[in-house]
VEXDO-101609 format. One record per residue (C-alpha): residue in three letters; x, y, z; residue number from 1. Coordinates in steps of 0.02 Angstrom, whole numbers, padded with zeros to 5 digits. Example, Ala and Ser with C-alpha at 12.3 -4.5 7.8 and 13.67 -1.06 7.14 Angstrom:
2
site aa=ALA	x=00615	y=-00225	z=00390	i=1 $
site aa=SER	x=00684	y=-00053	z=00357	i=2 $
This chain:
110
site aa=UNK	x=00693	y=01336	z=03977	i=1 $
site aa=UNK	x=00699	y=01198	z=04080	i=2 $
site aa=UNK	x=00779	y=01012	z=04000	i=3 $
site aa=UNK	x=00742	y=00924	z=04171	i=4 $
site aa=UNK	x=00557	y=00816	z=04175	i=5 $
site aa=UNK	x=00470	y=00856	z=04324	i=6 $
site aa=UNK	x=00442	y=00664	z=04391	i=7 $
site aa=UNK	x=00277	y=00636	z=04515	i=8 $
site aa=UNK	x=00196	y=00495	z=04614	i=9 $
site aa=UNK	x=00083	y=00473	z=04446	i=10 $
site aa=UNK	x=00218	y=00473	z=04311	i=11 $
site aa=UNK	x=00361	y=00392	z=04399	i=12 $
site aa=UNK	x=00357	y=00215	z=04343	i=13 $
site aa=UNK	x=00314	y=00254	z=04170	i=14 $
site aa=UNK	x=00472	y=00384	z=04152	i=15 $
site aa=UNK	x=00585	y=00263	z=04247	i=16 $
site aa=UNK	x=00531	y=00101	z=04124	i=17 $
site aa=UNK	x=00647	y=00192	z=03999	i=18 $
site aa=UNK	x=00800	y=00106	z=03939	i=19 $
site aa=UNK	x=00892	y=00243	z=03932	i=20 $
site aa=UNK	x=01001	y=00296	z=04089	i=21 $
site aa=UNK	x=00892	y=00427	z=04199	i=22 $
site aa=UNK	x=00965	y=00522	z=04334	i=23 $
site aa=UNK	x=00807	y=00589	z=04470	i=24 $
site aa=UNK	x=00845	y=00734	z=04585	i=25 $
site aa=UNK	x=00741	y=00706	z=04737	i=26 $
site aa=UNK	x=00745	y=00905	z=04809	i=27 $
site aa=UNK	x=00622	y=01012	z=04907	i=28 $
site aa=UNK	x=00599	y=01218	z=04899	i=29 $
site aa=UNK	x=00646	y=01227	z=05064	i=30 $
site aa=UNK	x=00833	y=01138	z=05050	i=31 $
site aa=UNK	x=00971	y=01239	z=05032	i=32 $
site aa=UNK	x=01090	y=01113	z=04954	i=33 $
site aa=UNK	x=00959	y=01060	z=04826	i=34 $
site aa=UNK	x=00962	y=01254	z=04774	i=35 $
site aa=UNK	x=01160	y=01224	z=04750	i=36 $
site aa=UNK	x=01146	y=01078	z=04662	i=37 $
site aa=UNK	x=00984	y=01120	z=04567	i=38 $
site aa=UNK	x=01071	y=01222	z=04426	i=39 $
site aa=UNK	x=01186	y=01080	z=04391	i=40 $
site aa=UNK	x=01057	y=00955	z=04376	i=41 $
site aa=UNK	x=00987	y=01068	z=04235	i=42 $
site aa=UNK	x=01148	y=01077	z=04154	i=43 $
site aa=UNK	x=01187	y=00889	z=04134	i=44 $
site aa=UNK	x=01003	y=00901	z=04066	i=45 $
site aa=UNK	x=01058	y=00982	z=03901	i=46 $
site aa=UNK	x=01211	y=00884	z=03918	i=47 $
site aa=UNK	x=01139	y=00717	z=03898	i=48 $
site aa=UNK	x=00982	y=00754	z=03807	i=49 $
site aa=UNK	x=00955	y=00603	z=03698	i=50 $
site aa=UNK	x=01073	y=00494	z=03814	i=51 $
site aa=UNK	x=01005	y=00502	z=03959	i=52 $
site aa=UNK	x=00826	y=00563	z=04048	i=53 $
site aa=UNK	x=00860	y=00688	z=04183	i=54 $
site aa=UNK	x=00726	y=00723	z=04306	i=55 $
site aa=UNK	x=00687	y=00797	z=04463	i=56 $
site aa=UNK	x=00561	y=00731	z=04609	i=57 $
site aa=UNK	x=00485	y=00866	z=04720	i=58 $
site aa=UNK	x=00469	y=00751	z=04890	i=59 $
site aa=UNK	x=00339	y=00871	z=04968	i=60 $
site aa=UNK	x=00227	y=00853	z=04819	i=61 $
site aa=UNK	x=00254	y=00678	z=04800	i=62 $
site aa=UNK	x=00255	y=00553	z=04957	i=63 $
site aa=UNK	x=00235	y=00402	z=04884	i=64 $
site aa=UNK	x=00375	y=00404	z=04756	i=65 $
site aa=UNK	x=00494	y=00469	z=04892	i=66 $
site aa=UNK	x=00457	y=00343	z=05043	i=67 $
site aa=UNK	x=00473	y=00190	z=04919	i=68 $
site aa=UNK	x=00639	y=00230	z=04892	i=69 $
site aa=UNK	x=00681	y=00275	z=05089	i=70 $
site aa=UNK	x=00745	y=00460	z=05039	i=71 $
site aa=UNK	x=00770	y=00533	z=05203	i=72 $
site aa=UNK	x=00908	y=00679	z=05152	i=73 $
site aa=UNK	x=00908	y=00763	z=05008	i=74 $
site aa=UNK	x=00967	y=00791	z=04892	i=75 $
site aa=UNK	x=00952	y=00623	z=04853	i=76 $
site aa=UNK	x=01003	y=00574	z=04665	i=77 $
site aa=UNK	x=00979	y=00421	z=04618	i=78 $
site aa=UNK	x=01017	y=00359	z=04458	i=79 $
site aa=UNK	x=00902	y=00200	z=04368	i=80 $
site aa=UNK	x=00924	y=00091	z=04229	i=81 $
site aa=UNK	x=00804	y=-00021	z=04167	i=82 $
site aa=UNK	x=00681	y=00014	z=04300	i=83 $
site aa=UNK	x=00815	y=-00031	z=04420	i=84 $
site aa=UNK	x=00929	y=00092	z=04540	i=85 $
site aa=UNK	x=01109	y=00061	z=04474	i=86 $
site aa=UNK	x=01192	y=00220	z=04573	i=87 $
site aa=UNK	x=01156	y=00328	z=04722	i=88 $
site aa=UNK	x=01224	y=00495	z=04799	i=89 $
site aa=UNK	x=01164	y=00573	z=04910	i=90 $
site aa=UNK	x=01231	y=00756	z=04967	i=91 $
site aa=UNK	x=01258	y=00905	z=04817	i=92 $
site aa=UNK	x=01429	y=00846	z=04738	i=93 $
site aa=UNK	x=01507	y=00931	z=04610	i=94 $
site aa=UNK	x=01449	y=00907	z=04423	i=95 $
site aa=UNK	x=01604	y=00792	z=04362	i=96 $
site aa=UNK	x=01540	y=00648	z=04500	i=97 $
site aa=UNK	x=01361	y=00654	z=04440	i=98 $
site aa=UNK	x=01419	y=00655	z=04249	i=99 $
site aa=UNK	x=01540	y=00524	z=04282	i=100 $
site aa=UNK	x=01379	y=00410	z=04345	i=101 $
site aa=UNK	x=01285	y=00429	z=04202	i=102 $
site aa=UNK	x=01442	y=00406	z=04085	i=103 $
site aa=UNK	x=01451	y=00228	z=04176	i=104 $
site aa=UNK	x=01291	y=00198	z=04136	i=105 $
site aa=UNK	x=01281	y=00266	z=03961	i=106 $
site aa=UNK	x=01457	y=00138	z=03902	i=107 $
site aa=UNK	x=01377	y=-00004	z=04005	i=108 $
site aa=UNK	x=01214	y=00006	z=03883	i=109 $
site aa=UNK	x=01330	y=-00006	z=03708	i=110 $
């Protein structure tokens, strides 16, 4: 079962409000590096549940969400705070980078 939140045009600004650290996945079907990184994504899901919100953005489906924050490759991953981007990376990286973003994020909020 799935731990990642699927994020769209109409929930995005209510999931991102969240003062918890939340790490979105913009992806598409079609991308073959969002496929690689995909299953990692859903690992650092369980990882952090209850530390941090992991979701995923599918920029076909959703336009809006996608053009306000200029993703033009993907996968894009960005990660918010707040309501505010704190951390970017763009390209599928290996697990340890992403988890070490959130990590940041997680010791800057105690």
């Amino acid at each position: 079962m799935s731990k990642t939140i699927e994020i769209t045009d109409a929930n995005f600004e209510q999931i991102i409000a969240s003062d918890k650290p939340i790490l979105v996945d913009f992806w598409a079907e079609w991308c073959g590096p969002c496929k690689m990184i995909g299953p990692v994504v859903e690992e650092l899901a369980g990882e952090y549940e209850g530390k941090a919100i992991v979701g995923k953005v599918d920029v076909d489906s959703n336009p809006e969400v996608s053009a306000k924050f200029g993703i033009r490759s993907i996968p894009t991953l960005l990660v918010f705070k707040g309501g505010e981007i704190v951390d970017k990376q763009i390209g599928a990286v290996p697990k340890s980078v992403l988890a070490q973003k959130l990590d940041a994020q997680i010791e800057a909020s105690v």
